[in-house]
MIBA-857214 format. One record per residue (C-alpha): residue number from 1; x, y, z. Coordinates in steps of 0.2 Angstrom, whole numbers, m for minus. Layout:
BEGIN
     k      px      py      pz
   NUM       X       Y       Z
...
***
This chain:
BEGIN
     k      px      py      pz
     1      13     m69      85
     2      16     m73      65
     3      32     m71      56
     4      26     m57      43
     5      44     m54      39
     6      46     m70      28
     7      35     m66      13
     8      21     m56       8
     9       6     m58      m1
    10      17     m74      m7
    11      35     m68     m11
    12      48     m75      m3
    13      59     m60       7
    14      78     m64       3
    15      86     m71      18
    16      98     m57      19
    17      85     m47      22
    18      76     m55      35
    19      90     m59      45
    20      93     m39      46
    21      76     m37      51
    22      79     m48      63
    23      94     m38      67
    24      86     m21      66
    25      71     m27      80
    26      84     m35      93
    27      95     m18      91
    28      80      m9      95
    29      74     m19     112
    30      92     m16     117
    31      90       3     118
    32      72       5     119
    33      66     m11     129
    34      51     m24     126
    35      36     m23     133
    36      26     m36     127
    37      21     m44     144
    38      16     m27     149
    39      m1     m25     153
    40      m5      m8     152
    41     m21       1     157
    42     m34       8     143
    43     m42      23     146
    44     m56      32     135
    45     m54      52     139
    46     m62      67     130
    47     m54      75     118
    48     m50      94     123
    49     m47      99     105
    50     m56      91      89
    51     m67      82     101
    52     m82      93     100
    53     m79      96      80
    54     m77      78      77
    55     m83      68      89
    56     m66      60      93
    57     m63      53     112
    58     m45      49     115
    59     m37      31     118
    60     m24      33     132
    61     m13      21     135
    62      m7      24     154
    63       8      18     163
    64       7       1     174
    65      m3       8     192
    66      m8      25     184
    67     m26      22     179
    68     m39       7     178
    69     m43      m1     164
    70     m62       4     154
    71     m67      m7     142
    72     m81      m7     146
    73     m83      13     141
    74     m79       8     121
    75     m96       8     111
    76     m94     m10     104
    77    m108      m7      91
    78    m104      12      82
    79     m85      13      88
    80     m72      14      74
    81     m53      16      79
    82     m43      29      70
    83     m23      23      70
    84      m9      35      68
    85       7      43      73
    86      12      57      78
    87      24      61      62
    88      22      76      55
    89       7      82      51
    90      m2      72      35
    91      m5      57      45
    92     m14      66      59
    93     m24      76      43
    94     m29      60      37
    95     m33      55      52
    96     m45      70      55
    97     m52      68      38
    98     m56      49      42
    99     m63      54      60
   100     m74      67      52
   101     m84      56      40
   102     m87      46      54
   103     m93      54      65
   104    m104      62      51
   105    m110      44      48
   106    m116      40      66
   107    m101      33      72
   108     m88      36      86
   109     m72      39      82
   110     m58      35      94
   111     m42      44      91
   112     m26      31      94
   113      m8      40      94
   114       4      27      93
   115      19      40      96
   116       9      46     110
   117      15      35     124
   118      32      40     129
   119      31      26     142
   120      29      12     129
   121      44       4     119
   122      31       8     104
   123      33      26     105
   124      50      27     109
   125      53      15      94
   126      44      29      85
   127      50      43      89
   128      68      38      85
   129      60      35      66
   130      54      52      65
   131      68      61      74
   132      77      54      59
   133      64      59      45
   134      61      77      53
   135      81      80      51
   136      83      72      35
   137      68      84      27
   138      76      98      32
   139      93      92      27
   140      87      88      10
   141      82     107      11
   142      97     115      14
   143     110     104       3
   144     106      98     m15
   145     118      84     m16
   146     109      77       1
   147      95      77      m7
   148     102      69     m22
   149     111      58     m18
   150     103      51      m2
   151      83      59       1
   152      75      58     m14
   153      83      40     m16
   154      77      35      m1
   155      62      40      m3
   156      58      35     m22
   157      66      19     m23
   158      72      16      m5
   159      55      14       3
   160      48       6     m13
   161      59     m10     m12
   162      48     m24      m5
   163      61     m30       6
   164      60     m13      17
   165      45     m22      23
   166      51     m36      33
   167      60     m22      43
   168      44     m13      46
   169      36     m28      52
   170      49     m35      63
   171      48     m16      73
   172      29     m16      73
   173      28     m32      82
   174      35     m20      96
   175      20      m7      93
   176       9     m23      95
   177       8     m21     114
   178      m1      m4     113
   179     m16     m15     107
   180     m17     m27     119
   181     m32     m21     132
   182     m41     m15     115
   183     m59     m25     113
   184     m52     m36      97
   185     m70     m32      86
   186     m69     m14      85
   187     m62     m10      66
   188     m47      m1      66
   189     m42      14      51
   190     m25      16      52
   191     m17      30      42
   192       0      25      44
   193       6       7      40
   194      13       4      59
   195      m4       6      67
   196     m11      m5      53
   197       5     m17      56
   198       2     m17      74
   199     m16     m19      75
   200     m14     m36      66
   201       0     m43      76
   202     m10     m40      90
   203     m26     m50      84
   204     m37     m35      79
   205     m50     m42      70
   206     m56     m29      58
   207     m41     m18      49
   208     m42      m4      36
   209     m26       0      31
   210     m30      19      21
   211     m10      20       9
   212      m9      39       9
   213       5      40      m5
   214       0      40     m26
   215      17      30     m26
   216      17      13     m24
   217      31       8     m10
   218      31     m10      m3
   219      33       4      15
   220      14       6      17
   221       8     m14      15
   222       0     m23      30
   223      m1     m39      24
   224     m18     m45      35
   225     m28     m29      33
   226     m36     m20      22
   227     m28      m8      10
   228     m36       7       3
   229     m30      19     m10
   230     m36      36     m17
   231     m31      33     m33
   232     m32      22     m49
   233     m15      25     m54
   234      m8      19     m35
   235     m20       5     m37
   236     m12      m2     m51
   237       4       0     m44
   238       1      m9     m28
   239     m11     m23     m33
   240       5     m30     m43
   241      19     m21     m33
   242      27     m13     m50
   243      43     m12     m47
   244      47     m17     m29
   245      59     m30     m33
   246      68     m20     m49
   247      61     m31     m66
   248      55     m46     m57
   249      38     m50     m57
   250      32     m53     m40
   251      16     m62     m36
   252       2     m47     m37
   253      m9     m45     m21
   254     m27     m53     m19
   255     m40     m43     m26
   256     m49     m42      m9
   257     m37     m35       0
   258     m35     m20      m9
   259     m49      m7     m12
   260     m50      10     m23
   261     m60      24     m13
   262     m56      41     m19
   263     m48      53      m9
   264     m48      54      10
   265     m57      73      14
   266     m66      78      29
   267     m86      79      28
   268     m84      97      33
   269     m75     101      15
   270     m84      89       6
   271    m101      93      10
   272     m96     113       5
   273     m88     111      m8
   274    m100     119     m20
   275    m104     133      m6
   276     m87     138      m6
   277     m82     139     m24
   278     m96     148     m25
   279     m90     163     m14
   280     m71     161     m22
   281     m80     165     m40
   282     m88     178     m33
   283     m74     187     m24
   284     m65     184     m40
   285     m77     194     m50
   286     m78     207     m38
   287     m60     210     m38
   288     m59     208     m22
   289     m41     202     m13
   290     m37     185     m17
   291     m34     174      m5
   292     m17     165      m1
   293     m16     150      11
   294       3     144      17
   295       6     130      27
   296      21     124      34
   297      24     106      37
   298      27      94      51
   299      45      95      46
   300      47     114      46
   301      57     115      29
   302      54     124      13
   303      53     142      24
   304      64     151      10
   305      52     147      m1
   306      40     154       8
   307      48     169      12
   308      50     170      m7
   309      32     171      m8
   310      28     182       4
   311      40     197      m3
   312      31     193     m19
   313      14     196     m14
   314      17     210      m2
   315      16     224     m14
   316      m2     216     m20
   317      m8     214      m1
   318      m6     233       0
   319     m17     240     m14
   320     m28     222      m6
   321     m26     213     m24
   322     m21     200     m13
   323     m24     195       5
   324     m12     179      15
   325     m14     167      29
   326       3     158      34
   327      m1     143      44
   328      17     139      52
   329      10     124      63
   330      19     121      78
   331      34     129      73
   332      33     149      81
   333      50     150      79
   334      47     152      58
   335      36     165      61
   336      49     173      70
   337      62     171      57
   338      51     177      44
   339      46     194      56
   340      66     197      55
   341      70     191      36
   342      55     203      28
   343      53     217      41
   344      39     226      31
   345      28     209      36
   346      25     214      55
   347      16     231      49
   348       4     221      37
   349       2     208      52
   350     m13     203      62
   351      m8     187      73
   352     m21     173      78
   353      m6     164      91
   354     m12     150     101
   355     m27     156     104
   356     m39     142      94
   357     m56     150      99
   358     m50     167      92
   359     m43     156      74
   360     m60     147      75
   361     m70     165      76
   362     m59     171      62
   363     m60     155      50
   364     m80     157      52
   365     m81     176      47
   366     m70     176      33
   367     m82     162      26
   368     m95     177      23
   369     m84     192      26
   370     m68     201      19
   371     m49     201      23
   372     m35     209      19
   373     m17     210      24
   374      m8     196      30
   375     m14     183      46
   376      m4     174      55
   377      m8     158      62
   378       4     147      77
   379      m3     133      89
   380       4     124     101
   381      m5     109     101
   382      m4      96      87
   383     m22      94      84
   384     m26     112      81
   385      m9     117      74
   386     m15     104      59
   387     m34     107      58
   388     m32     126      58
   389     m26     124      40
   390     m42     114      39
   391     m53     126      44
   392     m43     141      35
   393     m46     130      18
   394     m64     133      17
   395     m62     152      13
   396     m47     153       5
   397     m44     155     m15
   398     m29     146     m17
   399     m18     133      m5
   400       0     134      m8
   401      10     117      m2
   402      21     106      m5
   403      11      91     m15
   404      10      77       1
   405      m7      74      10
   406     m13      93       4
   407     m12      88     m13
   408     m30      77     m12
   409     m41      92      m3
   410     m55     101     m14
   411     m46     117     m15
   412     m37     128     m29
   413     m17     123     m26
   414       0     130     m31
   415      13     116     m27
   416      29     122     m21
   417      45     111     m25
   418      42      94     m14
   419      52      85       1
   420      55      69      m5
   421      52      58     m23
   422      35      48     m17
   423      27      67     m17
   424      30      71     m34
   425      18      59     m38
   426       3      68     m27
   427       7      84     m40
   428       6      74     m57
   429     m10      66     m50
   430     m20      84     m42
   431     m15      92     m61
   432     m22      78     m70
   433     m39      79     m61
   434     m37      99     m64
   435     m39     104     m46
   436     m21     109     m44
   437      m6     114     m55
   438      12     106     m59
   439      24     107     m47
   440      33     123     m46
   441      51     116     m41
   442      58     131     m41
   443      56     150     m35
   444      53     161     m52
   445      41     146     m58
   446      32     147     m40
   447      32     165     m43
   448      25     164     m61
   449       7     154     m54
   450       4     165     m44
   451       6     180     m55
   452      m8     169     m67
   453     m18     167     m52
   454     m18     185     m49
   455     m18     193     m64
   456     m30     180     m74
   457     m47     174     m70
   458     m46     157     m82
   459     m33     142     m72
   460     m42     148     m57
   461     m60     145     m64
   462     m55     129     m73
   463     m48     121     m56
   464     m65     127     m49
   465     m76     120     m61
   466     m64     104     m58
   467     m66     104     m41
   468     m86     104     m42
   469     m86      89     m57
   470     m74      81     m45
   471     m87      80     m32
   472    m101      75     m43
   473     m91      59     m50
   474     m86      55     m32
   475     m69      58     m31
   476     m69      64     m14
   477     m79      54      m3
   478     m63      42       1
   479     m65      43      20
   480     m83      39      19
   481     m80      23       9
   482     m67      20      22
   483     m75      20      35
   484     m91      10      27
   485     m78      m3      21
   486     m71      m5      40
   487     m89      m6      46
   488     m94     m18      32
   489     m80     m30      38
   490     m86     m31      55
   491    m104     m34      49
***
C-alpha cells in the first residue's frame, strides 16, 4: 500500500505531521483493531428503500462465515459504485443525487456505506469520527464561545490546513479492506473523501472523487482519483490549494485531476425543473398558501430556530396564507419537543410517521393538488428519512436550511444561520446564482425573508426565473457529468 501521508500533489507534509498521522492510525488499531488480512465476503442485495426509485442494489460487506462471496452478480459493463458514509445526512443526499443520474443514464448504481459495516475496523473507525462531529454540531448550537473559539475554527481553517490530510490518509488505509473482494474496473463515486481515500489504497482502478464543499479544505483531496467540483470559485481554490499552508505557495494540482461539473442534483429535480416552477408561479398568483419546507439535519441542531419559525408562520397557516412541511429526519424525538414547546402545532397537524408509502402518496398529490396546515414528516430509516425532503422539494415554494449540501438543489431557499464555517460559503454561492438568499444568521432576520416571501411576489419570482436560466446554461447537471466522467475513465 503507498504512503500518501508524505506529500500531495507534490508538497512535502512536515514531519511533525506525519509522524502524528502515524500516531493517530496505530492509536486507532489499538482500540478498534486491523483487519487488513480479512477476507470478508461481498454480497450484492436489493435495496428495500430507494431501490425501485433509483435503481440502487446494495454492497454488503458480511462477516467472515456469514455469506459467500458474488462477484460474479456485479454487472462489469454498466456498474457504477456509489462511495459514502453514513454521516449525517448530505453525503447520503449526494449520493442519492449521483445514483439517480445513473441510473437515468442506463447504469447500475451500487450503493456502498462505508459506516455500514459494524463488523469492520472501517466502520468502527468511522463511527468514532462522526460520534464526535454530531456532538460538536450541537455543541456549537447551544454555546457561542464553543462555537467560536473551537467549531467554526475547526471547520474553517482547521480542515483547510493541508497537513489535516496525511491524518485522513493514514485512517483510510484502515477503510481500505472494505474494498478488497470489489472487481477492481468498476469506477467508483465517492461523495465523501474516505471512500474515495479508500478506493485508491485498495487498487480501485477507476475513482471520482465528487468535493461537496464551495470551500476549498485540503480535508476532501484524494490524491490518485479524480476530484470534482460544483463550482468555479471551489475550482479555483483547490487547483492551487489557496491557503492550505497560511501564505505559502504550494505546488497547484495537475489539471487532470481536477474537473468543474456543476452541481450534483438528482434527474428526478433536474428534469422538472421547469414543470414545477411553473405550478409555484401559479399558486403564487392564485393566492394560494405558500409553501414552507423545514428539514432538520443529520445532526439534529438548529431546532430553536425552527421552533422560531414555526410560531411565525402559524398565524398565516390559519387564514392558509401559508402551508408547512417539517422534515425532522430520523430524529422523532424533535418532533416531539416541538409538539410540547408550541402546543397550538398538534391542532394544525397532520403526521406522515414512518409510513414511506403514505409520505410517497402525499409528495405525489400535492404536486397537482392543494395543502394546507402543517405536515409532519419522521422516518426511521436513513434512506427515506433523507430522500423524503427530496421528494417534498418538487411541490414546495420555498426550502428553508441551513446552507450545507441543500444549498446546490433547484428550489427557492431561505438559509437559516449555518453549523460550521466551510457552509457559509454554500450561501454566498446559491445568492450569487440567485436561486437562494443570504444567510439569515439570526432569528428577526430569518423572520424578515419570510415575511418578503409572503407578503411580495418579486425575490420569489426572481429566484424562479434564476432557477430555470440555471438549468438552461447547465448548472445543474453535475451528477450526470460525474458519472460520464467515471464511465469515460474506464472507457
Amino acid at each position: 500500500m503507498e504512503d500518501r501521508s508524505r506529500a500531495i500533489f507534490g508538497n512535502a507534509i512536515p514531519t511533525s505531521a506525519y509522524n502524528k498521522a502515524k500516531k493517530t492510525k496505530k492509536k486507532n488499531i489499538r482500540k478498534f483493531g486491523d483487519d487488513k488480512d480479512v477476507n470478508y465476503p461481498c454480497v450484492i442485495e436489493e435495496n428495500p428503500y430507494i431501490g425501485d426509485m433509483l435503481g440502487v442494489k446494495n454492497i454488503s460487506i458480511k462477516p467472515v462465515g456469514a455469506g459467500q462471496d458474488t462477484i460474479e452478480k456485479f454487472d462489469r459493463e454498466k456498474g457504477i459504485i456509489v462511495g459514502n458514509i453514513r454521516m449525517g445526512f448530505g453525503h447520503y443526499r449526494i449520493s442519492m443525487a449521483i445514483a439517480s443520474a445513473a441510473h437515468s443514464m442506463g447504469y447500475t448504481p451500487y450503493w456502498l456505506d462505508l459506516n455500514g459495516f459494524p463488523h469492520t475496523t472501517c466502520t468502527k473507525v468511522i463511527s468514532a469520527q462522526n460520534d464526535l462531529y454530531s456532538l460538536g454540531s450541537r455543541l456549537s448550537q447551544k454555546s457561542r464561545l464553543f462555537n467560536k473559539l473551537v467549531w467554526e475554527p475547526l471547520n474553517y481553517e482547521g480542515f483547510r490546513k493541508i497537513t489535516y490530510n496525511a491524518s485522513d490518509q493514514k485512517n483510510a488505509e484502515l477503510m481500505a479492506p472494505i474494498y478488497k473482494k470489489i472487481p477492481k474496473d468498476i469506477p467508483v463515486v465517492a461523495t465523501h473523501v474516505w471512500p474515495a481515500q479508500a478506493a485508491v489504497h485498495a487498487k480501485m482502478q477507476y475513482v471520482v472523487n465528487a468535493i461537496p464543499d464551495n470551500w476549498p479544505m485540503a480535508l476532501h483531496f484524494s490524491e490518485g482519483s479524480l476530484h470534482t467540483v460544483q463550482t468555479h470559485f471551489a475550482y479555483q481554490g483547490y487547483r492551487i490549494l489557496n491557503g492550505m499552508a497560511g501564505k505559502k505557495v504550494l505546488h497547484p494540482m495537475p489539471k487532470e485531476e481536477l474537473e468543474y461539473t456543476g452541481h450534483y442534483i438528482d434527474h428526478e429535480l433536474v428534469s422538472n425543473i421547469e414543470e414545477d416552477c411553473k405550478a409555484r408561479r401559479k399558486r403564487k398568483e392564485e393566492r394560494k398558501p405558500m409553501r414552507f419546507l423545514l428539514t432538520i439535519g443529520g445532526a439534529g441542531a438548529q431546532k430553536e430556530i425552527f421552533a422560531a419559525i414555526i410560531k411565525y408562520l402559524l398565524p398565516f397557516i390559519k387564514v392558509e396564507k401559508a402551508a408547512l412541511y417539517v422534515n425532522v429526519g430520523d430524529y422523532y424525538h424533535v418532533w416531539e419537543e416541538l409538539l410540547k414547546e408550541i402546543p397550538e402545532l398538534e391542532a394544525f397537524s397532520t403526521t406522515h410517521m414512518d409510513d414511506w408509502d403514505d409520505t410517497k402518496k402525499f409528495c405525489e398529490e400535492a404536486l397537482t393538488g392543494d395543502v394546507t396546515g402543517v405536515h409532519g414528516f419522521y422516518h426511521k430509516n436513513i434512506f427515506e428519512a433523507v430522500y423524503c425532503t427530496n421528494l417534498l422539494m418538487r411541490s414546495c415554494d420555498v426550502l428553508v436550511t441551513k446552507p450545507s449540501e441543500l444549498a446546490f438543489y433547484p428550489v427557492p431557499k431561505l438559509f437559516i444561520k449555518r453549523v460550521g464555517g466551510h457552509e457559509m460559503w454554500g450561501a454566498i454561492h446559491s445568492a450569487e446564482v440567485g436561486d437562494g438568499s443570504l444567510e439569515c444568521r439570526d432569528i428577526p432576520h430569518t423572520l424578515q425573508m419570510l415575511k418578503l416571501f409572503i407578503n411580495e411576489k418579486k425575490v420569489f419570482f426572481d429566484m424562479l426565473d434564476c432557477i430555470e436560466n440555471n438549468k438552461k446554461a447547465g448548472l445543474y447537471d453535475g451528477a450526470y457529468k460525474v458519472v460520464e466522467l467515471a464511465m469515460k475513465q474506464k472507457k
